[in-house]
NUTIZA-237738 format. One record per residue (C-alpha): residue in three letters; x, y, z. Coordinates in steps of 0.001 Angstrom, whole numbers, padded with zeros to 6 digits, always signed. Layout:
N
AlaXYZ ...
END
This chain:
285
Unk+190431-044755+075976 Unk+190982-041800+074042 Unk+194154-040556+072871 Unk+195119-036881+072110 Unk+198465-035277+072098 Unk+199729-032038+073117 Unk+200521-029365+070923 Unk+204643-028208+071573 Unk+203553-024766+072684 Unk+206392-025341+076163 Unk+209018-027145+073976 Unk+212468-025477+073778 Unk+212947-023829+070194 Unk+208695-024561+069146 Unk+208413-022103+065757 Unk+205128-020596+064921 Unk+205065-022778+061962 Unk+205645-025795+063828 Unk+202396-024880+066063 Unk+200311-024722+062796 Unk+201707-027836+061035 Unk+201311-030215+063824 Unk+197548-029397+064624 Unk+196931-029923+060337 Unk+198317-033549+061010 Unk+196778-034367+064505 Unk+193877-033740+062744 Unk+194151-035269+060393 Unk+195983-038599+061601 Unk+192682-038797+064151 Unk+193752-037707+067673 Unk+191169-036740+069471 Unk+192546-033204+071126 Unk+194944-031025+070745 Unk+196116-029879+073990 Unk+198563-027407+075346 Unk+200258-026296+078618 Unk+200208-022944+080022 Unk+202479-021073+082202 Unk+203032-017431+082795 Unk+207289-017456+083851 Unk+208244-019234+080433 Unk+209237-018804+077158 Unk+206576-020518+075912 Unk+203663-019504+073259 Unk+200246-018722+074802 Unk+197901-021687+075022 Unk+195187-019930+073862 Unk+197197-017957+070824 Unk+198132-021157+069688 Unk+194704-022986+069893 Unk+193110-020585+067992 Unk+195553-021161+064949 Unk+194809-024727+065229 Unk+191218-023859+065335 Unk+191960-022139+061861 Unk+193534-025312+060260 Unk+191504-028118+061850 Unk+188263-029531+061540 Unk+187497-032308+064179 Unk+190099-032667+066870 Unk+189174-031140+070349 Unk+190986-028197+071370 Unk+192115-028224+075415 Unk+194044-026363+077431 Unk+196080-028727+080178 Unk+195657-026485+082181 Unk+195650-022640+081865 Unk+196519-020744+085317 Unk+192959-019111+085633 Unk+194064-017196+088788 Unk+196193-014859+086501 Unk+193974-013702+083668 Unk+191101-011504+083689 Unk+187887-013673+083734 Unk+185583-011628+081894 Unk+188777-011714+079055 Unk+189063-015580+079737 Unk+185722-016313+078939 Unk+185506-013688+076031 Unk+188922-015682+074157 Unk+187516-019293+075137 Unk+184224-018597+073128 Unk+185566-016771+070708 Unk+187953-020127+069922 Unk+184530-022439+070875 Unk+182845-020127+067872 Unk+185776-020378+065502 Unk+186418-024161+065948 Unk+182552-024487+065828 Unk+182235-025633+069429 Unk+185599-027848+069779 Unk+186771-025686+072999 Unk+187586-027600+076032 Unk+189069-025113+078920 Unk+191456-026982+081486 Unk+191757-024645+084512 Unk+194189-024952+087575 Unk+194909-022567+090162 Unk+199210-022942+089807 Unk+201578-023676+092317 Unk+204354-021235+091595 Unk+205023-018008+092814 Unk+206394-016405+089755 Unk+203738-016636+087296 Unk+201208-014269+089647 Unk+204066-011989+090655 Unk+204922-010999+087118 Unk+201208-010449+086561 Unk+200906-008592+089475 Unk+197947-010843+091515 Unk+197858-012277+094419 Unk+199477-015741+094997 Unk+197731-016901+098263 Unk+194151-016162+097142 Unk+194283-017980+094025 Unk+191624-020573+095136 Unk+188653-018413+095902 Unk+189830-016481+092981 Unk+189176-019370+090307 Unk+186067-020069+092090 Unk+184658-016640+091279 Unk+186582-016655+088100 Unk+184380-020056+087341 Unk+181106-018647+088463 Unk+181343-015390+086433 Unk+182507-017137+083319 Unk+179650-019282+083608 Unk+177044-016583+083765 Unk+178834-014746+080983 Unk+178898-018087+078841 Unk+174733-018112+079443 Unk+174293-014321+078316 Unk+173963-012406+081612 Unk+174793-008824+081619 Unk+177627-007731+083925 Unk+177945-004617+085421 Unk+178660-001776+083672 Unk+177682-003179+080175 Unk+174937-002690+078574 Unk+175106-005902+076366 Unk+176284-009476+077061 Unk+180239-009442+076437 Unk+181340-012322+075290 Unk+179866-014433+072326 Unk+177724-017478+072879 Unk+179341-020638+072935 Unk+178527-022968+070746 Unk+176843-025676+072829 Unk+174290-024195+074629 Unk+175389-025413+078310 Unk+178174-023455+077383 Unk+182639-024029+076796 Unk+182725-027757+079569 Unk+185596-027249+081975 Unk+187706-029758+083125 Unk+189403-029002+086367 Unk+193004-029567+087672 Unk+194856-030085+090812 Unk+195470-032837+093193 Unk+193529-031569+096742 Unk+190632-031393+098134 Unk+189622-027969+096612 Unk+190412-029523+093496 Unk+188025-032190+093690 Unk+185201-029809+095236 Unk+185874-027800+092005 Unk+185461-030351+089594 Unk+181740-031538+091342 Unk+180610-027528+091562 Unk+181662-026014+088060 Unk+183759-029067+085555 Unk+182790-031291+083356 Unk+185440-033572+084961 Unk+189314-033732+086189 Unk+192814-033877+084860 Unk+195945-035753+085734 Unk+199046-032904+085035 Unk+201909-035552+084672 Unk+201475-037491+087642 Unk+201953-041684+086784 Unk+198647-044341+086221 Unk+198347-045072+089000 Unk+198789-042231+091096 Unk+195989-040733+088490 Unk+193783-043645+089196 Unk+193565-043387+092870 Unk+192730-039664+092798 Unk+190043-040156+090010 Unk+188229-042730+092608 Unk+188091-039913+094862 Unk+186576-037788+092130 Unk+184063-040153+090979 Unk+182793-040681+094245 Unk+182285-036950+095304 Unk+180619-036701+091658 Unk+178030-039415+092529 Unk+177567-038146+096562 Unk+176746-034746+094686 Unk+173697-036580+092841 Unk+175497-035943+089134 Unk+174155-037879+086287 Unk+176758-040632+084925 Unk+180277-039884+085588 Unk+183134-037109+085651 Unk+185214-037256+082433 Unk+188802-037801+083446 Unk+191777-036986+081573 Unk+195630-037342+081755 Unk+198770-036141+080459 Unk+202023-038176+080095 Unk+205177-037073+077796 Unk+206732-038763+074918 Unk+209098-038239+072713 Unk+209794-040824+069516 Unk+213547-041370+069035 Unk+214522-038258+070540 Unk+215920-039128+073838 Unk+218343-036318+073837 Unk+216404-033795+073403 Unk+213326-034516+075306 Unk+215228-035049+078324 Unk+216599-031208+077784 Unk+213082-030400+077166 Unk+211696-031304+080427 Unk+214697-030465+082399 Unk+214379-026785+081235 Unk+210680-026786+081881 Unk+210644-027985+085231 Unk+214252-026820+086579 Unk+211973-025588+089551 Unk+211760-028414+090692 Unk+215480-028174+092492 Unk+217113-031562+090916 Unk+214189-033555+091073 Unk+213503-033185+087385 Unk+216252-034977+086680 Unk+214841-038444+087870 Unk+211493-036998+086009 Unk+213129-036426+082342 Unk+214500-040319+082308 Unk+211177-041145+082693 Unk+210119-039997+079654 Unk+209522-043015+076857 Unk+211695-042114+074135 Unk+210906-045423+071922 Unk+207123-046946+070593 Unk+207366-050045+072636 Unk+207918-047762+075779 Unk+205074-045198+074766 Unk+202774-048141+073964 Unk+203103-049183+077320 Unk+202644-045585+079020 Unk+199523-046023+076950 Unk+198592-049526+078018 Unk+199286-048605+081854 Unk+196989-045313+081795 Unk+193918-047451+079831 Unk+194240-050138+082377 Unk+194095-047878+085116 Unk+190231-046287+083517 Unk+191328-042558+082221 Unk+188982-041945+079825 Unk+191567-039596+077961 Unk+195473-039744+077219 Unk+196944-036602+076164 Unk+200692-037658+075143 Unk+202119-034247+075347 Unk+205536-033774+072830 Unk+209172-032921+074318 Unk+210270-032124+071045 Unk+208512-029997+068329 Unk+209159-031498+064737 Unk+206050-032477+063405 Unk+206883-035732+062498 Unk+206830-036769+066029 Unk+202778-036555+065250 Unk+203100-039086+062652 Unk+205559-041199+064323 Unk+202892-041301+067648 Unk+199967-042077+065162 Unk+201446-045209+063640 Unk+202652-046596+067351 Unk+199472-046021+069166 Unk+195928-045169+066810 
END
């Protein structure tokens, strides 16, 4: 199994220069992404912003967004800043789309909330053409740049229905777990796996997770999450104790997601000093 880690793009009080620093020593300790989370109603920086500085300063880690709310950007924009960070990081873009469950990140972009499923499909389909070079209307010229790889920026899909899963077999490279447990993760990548192979894909769907951590900062990565996810009405409470706060209890948040076949850990940070990345790199690479 993989491991990556998150960059602290949603934790309370992340500076700019915090953003920068951490992605020079992910890369360098040998994660193997760099991954942020995106939400509209939050003070957090934009996951896309802040992968392209760590596109500037890095030179081998994967950059992934876990997950962006495609529903409320434009897609022809979307697909234009995705290659654009594919061609600066020299094809290291990975683009983790969801369609959002939360009312207040469309309404302060002023989309609709209800039709945010067939959205992202036709979100996914024109990015897809754009990616290959196709002209849209009312341009004379492609408008975005070519990606890198020539099958184009892979997308990995998230979500836990059966949309979800119908996405990931029609337009992603594979699926990812947004904070759910091992096992819960587990059970829905079976489900995955085996619409990938009744859809007559080659090999199998790449599937990804997230789980939090925080290294001797118990405190403050329980303030973290309960700021984050105060929508949830009380039951983030039971969420931010969950959060392994020492190496023996992150090791086994590791151990529990390998065992269970995710092909990629993203241990996403509570907390934004950068020595969090070293203190994850000796406990777990």
């Amino acid at each position: 199994m993989r491991i990556g880690i998150g960059l602290p793009n949603t934790a309370t009080g992340t500076r700019g220069p915090e953003i920068v620093d951490w992605a020079r020593r992910a890369d360098a300790a040998g994660f193997s992404a760099l991954a942020t989370i995106g939400r509209v109603a939050y003070p957090s920086l934009d996951s896309l912003v802040s992968l392209a500085a760590a596109a500037a300063v890095t030179e081998r880690v994967e950059l992934f967004t876990n997950i962006l709310l495609a529903p409320t950007r434009d897609p022809v924009l979307l697909a234009k800043e995705a290659a654009t960070i594919d061609r600066i990081s020299g094809g290291r873009m990975l683009l983790g789309v969801g369609v959002g469950t939360r009312r207040d990140d469309f309404e302060l972009v002023g989309v609709d909330f209800e039709t945010r499923g067939s959205r992202t499909d036709e979100m996914l389909e024109t990015m897809g053409r754009l990616w290959r070079g196709e002209v849209p209307d009312g341009a004379t010229l492609p408008v975005t740049p070519s990606p890198v790889r020539p099958d184009g920026i892979p997308i990995m899909i998230g979500g836990s229905s059966e949309a979800a899963i119908r996405r990931t077999v029609r337009f992603g490279a594979g699926w990812t777990a947004g904070g759910s447990g091992p096992e819960q993760a587990a059970s829905f990548a079976e489900r995955v796996r085996a619409a990938w192979s009744e859809a007559g894909h080659p090999g199998e769907p790449r599937i990804m997770a997230l789980a939090y951590f925080s290294i001797g900062e118990g405190d403050r990565a329980r303030r973290s999450i309960l700021d984050y996810y105060a929508y949830f009405g009380g039951a983030e409470r039971g969420f931010a104790e969950s959060i392994p706060t020492s190496v023996e209890a992150v090791r086994e948040t590791v151990g529990r997601f390998e065992d269970a076949g995710i092909d990629d850990l993203i241990l996403d940070p509570t907390v934004s000093d950068p020595d969090q990345v070293d203190r994850l790199a000796e406990a777990v690479l």
